[in-house]
TIDRENBA-11519 format. One line per 8 residues: number of its first residue (from 1); their letters; for each residue x, y, z of N, C-alpha, C. Coordinates in steps of 0.1 Angstrom, whole numbers, plus 5000, padded with zeros to 4 digits. Last residue first. Layout:
// TIDRENBA-11519
NUM> a> X,Y,Z,X,Y,Z,X,Y,Z  ...
END
This chain:
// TIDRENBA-11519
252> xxxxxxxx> 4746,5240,4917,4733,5236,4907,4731,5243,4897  4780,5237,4903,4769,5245,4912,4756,5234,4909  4799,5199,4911,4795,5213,4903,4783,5217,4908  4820,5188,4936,4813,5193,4929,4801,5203,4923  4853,5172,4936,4844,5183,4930,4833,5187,4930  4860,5153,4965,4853,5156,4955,4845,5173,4951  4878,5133,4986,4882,5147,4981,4873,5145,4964  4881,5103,5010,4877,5110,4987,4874,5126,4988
244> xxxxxxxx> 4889,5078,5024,4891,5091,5025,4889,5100,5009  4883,5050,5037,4882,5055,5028,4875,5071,5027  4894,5039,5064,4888,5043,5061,4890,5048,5049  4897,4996,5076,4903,5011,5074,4893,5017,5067  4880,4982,5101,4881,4985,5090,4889,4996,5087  4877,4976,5134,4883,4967,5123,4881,4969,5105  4889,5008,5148,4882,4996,5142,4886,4982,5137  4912,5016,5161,4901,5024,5161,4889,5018,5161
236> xxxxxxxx> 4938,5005,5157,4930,5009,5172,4913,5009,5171  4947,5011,5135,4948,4996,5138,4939,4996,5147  4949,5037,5136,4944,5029,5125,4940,5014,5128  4968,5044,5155,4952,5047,5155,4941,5040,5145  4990,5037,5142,4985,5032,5153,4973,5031,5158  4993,5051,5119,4991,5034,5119,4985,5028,5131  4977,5081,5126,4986,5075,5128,4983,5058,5123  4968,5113,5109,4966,5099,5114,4976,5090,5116
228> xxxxxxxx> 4979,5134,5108,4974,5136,5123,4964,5121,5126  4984,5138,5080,4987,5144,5089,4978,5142,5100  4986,5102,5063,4980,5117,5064,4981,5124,5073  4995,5077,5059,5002,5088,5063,4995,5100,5060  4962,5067,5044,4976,5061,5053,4994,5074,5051  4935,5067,5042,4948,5077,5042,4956,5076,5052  4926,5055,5011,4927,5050,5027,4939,5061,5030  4915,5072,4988,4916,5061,4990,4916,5061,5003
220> xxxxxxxx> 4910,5097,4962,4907,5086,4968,4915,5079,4977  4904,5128,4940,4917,5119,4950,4906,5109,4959  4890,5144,4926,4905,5148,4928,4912,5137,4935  4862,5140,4903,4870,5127,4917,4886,5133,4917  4839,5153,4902,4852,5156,4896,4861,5148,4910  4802,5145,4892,4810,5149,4900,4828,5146,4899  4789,5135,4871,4791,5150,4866,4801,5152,4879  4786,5106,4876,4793,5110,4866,4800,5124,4864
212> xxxxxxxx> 4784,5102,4911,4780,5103,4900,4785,5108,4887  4807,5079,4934,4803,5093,4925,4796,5092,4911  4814,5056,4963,4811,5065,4942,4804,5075,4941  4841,5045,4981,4833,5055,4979,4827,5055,4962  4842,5012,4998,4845,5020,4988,4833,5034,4986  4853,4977,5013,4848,4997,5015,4852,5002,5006  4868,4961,5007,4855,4958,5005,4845,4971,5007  4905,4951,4993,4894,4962,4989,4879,4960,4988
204> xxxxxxxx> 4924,4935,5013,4913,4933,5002,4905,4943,5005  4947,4932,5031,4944,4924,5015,4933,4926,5008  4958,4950,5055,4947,4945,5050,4953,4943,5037  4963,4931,5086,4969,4927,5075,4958,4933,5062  4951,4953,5107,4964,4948,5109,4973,4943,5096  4925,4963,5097,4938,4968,5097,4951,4966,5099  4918,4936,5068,4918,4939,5077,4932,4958,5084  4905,4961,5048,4903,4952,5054,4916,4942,5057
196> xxxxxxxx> 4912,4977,5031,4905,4985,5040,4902,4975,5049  4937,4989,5001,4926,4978,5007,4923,4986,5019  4950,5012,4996,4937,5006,4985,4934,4998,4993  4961,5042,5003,4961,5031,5004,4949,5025,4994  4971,5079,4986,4967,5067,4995,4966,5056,4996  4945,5075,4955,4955,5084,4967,4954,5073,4977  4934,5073,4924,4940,5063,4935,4948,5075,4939  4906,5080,4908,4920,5088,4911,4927,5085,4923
188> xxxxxxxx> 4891,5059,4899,4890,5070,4887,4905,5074,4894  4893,5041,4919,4900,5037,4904,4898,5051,4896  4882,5051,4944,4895,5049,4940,4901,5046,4927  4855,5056,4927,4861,5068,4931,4879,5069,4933  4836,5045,4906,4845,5046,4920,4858,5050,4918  4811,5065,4892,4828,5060,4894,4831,5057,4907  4785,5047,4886,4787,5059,4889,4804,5052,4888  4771,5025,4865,4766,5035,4867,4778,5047,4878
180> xxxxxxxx> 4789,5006,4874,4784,5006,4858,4781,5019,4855  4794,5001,4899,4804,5012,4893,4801,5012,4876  4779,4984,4909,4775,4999,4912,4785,5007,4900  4782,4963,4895,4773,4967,4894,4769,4980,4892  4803,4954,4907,4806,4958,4892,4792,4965,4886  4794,4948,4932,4805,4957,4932,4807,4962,4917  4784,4925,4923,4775,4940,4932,4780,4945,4931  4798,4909,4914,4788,4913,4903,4783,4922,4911
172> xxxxxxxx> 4835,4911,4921,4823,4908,4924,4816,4912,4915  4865,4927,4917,4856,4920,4911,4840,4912,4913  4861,4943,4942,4859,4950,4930,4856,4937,4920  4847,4925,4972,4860,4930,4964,4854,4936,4951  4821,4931,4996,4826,4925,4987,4838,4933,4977  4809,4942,5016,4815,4931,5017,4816,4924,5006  4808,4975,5014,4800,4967,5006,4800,4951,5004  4806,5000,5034,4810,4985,5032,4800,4977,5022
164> xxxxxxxx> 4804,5029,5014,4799,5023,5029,4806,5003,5023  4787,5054,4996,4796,5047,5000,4792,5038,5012  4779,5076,4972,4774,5069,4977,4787,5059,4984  4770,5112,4959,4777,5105,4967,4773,5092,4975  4752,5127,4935,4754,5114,4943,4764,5111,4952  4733,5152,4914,4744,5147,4919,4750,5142,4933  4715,5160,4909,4721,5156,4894,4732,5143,4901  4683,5144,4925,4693,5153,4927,4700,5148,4914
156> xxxxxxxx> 4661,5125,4930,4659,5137,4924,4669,5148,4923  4660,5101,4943,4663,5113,4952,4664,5127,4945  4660,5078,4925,4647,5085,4935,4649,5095,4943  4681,5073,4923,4676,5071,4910,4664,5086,4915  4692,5060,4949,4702,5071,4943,4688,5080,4928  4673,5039,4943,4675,5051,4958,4679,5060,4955  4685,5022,4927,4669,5026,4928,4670,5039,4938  4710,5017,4943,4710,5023,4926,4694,5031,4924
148> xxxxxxxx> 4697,5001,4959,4707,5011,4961,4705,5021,4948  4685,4980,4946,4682,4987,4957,4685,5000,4958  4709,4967,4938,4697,4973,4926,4689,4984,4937  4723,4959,4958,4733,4969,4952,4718,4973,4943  4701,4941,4967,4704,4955,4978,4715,4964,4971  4707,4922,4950,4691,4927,4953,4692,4937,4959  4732,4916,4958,4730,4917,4944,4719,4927,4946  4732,4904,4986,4741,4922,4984,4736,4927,4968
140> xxxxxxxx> 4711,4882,4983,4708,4895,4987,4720,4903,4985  4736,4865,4968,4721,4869,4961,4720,4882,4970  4759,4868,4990,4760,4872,4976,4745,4874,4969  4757,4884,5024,4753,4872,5014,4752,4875,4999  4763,4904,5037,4771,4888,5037,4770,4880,5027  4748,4931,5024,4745,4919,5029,4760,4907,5029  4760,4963,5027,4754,4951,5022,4759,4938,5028  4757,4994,5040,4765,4982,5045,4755,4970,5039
132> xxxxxxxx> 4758,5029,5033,4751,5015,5033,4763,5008,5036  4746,5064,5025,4749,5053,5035,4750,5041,5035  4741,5085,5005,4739,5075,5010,4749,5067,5012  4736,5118,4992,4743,5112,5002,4737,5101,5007  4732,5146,4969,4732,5134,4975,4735,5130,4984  4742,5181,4963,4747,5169,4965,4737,5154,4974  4748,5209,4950,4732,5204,4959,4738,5191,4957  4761,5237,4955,4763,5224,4950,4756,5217,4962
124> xxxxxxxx> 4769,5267,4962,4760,5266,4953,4763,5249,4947  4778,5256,4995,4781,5267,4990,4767,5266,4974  4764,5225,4997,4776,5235,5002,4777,5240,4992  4737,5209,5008,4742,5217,5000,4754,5223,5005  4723,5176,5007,4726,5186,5017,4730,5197,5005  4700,5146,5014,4706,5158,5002,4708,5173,5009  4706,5114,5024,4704,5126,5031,4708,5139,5017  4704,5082,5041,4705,5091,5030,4697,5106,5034
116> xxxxxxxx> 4713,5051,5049,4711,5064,5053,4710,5076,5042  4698,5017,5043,4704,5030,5038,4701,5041,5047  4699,4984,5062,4691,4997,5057,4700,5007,5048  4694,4952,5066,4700,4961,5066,4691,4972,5064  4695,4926,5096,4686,4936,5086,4697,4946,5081  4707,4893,5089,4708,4906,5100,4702,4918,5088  4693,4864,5084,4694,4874,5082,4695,4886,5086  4664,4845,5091,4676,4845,5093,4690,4854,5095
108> xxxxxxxx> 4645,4858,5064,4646,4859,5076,4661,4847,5081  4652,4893,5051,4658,4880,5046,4654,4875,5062  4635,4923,5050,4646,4912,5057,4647,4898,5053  4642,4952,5025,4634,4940,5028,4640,4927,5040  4659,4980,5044,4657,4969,5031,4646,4963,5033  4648,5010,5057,4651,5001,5061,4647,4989,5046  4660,5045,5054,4653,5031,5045,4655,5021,5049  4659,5077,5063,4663,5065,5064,4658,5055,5061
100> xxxxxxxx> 4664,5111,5049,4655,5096,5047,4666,5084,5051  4665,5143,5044,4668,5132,5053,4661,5121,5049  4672,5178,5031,4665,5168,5038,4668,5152,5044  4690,5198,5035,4675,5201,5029,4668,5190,5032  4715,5215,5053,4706,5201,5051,4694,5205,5040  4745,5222,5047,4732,5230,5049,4728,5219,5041  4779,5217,5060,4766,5217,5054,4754,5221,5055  4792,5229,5080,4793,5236,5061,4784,5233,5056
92> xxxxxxxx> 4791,5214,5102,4786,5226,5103,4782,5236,5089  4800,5180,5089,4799,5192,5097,4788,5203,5094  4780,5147,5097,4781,5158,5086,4787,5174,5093  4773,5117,5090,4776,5126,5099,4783,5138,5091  4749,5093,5085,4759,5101,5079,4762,5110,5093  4748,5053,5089,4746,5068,5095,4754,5075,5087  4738,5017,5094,4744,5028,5084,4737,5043,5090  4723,5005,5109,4736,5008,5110,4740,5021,5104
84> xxxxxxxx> 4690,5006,5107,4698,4993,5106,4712,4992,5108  4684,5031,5106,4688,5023,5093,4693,5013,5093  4681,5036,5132,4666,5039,5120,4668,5035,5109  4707,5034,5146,4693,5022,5146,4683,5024,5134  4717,5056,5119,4718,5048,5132,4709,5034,5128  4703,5085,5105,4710,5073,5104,4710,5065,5120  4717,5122,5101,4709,5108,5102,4714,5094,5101  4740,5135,5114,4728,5145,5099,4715,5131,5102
76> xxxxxxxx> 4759,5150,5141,4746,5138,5130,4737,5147,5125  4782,5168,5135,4771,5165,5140,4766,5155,5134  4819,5171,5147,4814,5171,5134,4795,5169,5143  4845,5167,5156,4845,5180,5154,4831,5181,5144  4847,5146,5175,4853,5147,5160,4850,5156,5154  4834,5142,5192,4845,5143,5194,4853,5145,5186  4805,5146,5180,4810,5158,5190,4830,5156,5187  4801,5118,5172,4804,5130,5166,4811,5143,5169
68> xxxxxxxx> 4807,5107,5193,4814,5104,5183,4815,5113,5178  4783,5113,5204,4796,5116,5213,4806,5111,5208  4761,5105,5189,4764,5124,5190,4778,5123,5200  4766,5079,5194,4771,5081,5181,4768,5101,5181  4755,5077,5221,4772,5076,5217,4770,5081,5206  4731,5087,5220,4738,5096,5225,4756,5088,5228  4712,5069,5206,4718,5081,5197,4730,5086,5205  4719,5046,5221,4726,5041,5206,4727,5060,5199
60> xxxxxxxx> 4707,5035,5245,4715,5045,5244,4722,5049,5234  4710,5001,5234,4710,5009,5244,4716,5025,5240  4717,4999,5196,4709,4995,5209,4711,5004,5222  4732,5008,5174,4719,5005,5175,4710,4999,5183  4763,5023,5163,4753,5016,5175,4740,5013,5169  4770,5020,5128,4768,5028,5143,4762,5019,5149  4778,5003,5105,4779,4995,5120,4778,5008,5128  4791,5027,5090,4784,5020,5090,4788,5012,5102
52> xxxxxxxx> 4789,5062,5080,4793,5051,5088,4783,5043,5084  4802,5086,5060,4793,5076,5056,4798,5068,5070  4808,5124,5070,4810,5105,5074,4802,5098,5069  4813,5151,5050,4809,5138,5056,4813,5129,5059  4840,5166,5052,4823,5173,5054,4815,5163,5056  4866,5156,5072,4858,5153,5065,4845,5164,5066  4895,5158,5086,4882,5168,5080,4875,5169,5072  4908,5138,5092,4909,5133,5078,4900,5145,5073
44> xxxxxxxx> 4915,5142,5119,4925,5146,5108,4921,5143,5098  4886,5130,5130,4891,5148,5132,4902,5148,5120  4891,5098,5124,4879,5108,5116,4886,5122,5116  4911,5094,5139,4915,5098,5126,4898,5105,5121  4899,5108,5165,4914,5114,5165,4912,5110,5148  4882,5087,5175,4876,5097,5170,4889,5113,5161  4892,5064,5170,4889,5065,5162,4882,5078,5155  4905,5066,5197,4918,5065,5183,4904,5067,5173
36> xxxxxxxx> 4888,5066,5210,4890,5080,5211,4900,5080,5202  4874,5037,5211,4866,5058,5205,4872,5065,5204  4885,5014,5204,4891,5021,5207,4887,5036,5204  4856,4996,5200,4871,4997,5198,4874,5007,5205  4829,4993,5194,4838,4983,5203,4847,4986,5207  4811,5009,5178,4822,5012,5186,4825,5010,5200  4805,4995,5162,4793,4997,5170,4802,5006,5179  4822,4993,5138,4821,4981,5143,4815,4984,5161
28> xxxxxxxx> 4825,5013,5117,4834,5018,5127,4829,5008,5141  4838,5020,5087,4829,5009,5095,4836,5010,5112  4835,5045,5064,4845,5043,5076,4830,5031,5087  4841,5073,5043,4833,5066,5047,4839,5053,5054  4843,5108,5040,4851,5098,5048,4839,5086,5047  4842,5135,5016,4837,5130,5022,4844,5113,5027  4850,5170,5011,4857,5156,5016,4847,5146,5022  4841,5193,4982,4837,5184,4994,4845,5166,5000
20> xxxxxxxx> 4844,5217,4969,4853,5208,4969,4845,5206,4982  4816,5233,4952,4824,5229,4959,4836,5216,4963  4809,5260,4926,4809,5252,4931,4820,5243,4944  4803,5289,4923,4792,5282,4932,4797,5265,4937  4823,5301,4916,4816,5301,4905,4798,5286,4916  4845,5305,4934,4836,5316,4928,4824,5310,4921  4840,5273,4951,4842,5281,4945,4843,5290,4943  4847,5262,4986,4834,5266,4981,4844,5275,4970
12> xxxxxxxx> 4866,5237,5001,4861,5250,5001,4848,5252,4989  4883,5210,5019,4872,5219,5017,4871,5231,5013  4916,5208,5006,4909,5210,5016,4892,5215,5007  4931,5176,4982,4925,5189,4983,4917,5192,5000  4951,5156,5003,4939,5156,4994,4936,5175,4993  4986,5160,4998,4975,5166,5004,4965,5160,4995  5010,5128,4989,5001,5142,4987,4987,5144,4992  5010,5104,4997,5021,5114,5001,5019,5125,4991
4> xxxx> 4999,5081,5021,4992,5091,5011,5007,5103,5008  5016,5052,5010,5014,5062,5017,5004,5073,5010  5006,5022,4990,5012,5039,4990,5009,5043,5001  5008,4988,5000,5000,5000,5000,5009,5012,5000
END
């Protein structure tokens, strides 16, 4: 794995309306681990969004994941238990317009999933945003990547941001699925690390960020040597590394 050894672009807002937005998407396994290494790399990676996945969802489940947030310099936009896992988290830049949590169909046997989704705006760029963690299981992740895509379809925006564990590698048919339709985001502009699993040994690329076509992918991936993350916190934090994407995009 490359170090990241160039800056992702920082957040800002154009002249011309449009914006450079960081968005982190990151399994952060109900947070079992180590909060305060995990809340240290979310802060350095200054993200406008967190796609999580595995937030809490039982006891007391909003008021850790607002003390996640908090500690990381950022708020809940939506998500949690109301989606089955998956949550966004979002700083202060954003300006919300609205929210929807989606719970799938359940498989019985089967741990439920859902989508977090949410359409926000920075500066003049009206942006998308969904959340997810698919199924274990190859038929359902298939039925839940069309899902997905149906969701993105239904939100009536030009422009998408979608990420989150998708337990499965780039060659898979779920994984080849989504990127028919949007870019991922590490192959359009590889920064940084490529696999996300495990963090001790990771081999294999199952977290991934995409983008809709009109959005301008400056930089991707796991951001391994970035200022103010450590290996150590990395290893700490979760059992997944984070995928870190620096994105263009255009006004409305």
């Amino acid at each position: 794995m490359a170090n990241a050894t160039e800056l992702l672009p920082g957040s800002r807002t154009e002249d011309d309306g449009s914006a450079v937005v960081r968005v982190l998407s990151y399994n952060i396994r109900s947070l079992r681990d180590d909060t305060a290494a995990l809340a240290r790399v979310i802060g350095a990676c200054a993200p406008d969004l967190v796609l999580v996945q595995e937030a809490p969802r039982f006891f007391r489940w909003r008021k850790k994941l607002a003390r996640l947030a908090a500690a990381s310099g950022l708020v809940v936009l939506t998500g949690g238990a109301t989606a089955a896992g998956p949550a966004i988290l979002c700083s202060l830049r954003a300006t919300v317009e609205r929210t929807e949590d989606v719970l799938l169909p359940l498989t019985p046997g089967l741990h439920r999933r859902g989508f977090a989704t949410a359409v926000v705006r920075f500066g003049g760029a009206r942006l998308g945003v969904l959340s997810c963690h698919l199924s274990l299981r190859s038929d359902e992740r298939y039925v839940q990547g069309g899902l997905l895509l149906d969701r993105i379809a239904a939100m009536g925006v030009d422009h998408v941001v979608a990420g989150g564990d998708l337990n499965e590698r780039p060659g898979g048919r779920t994984f080849r699925r989504l990127a028919e339709g949007m870019q991922d985001c590490w192959e359009t502009a590889p920064w940084g690390g490529e696999h996300t699993s495990t963090p001790a040994d990771p081999r294999q690329r199952i977290d991934a960020v995409f983008a809709s076509p009109g959005i301008e992918v400056l930089g991707c991936g796991v951001p391994l040597g970035a200022p103010g993350v450590s290996g150590e916190d990395l290893r700490a934090a979760t059992d997944h590394l984070p995928v870190l994407a620096a994105l263009r995009v255009p006004a409305a």
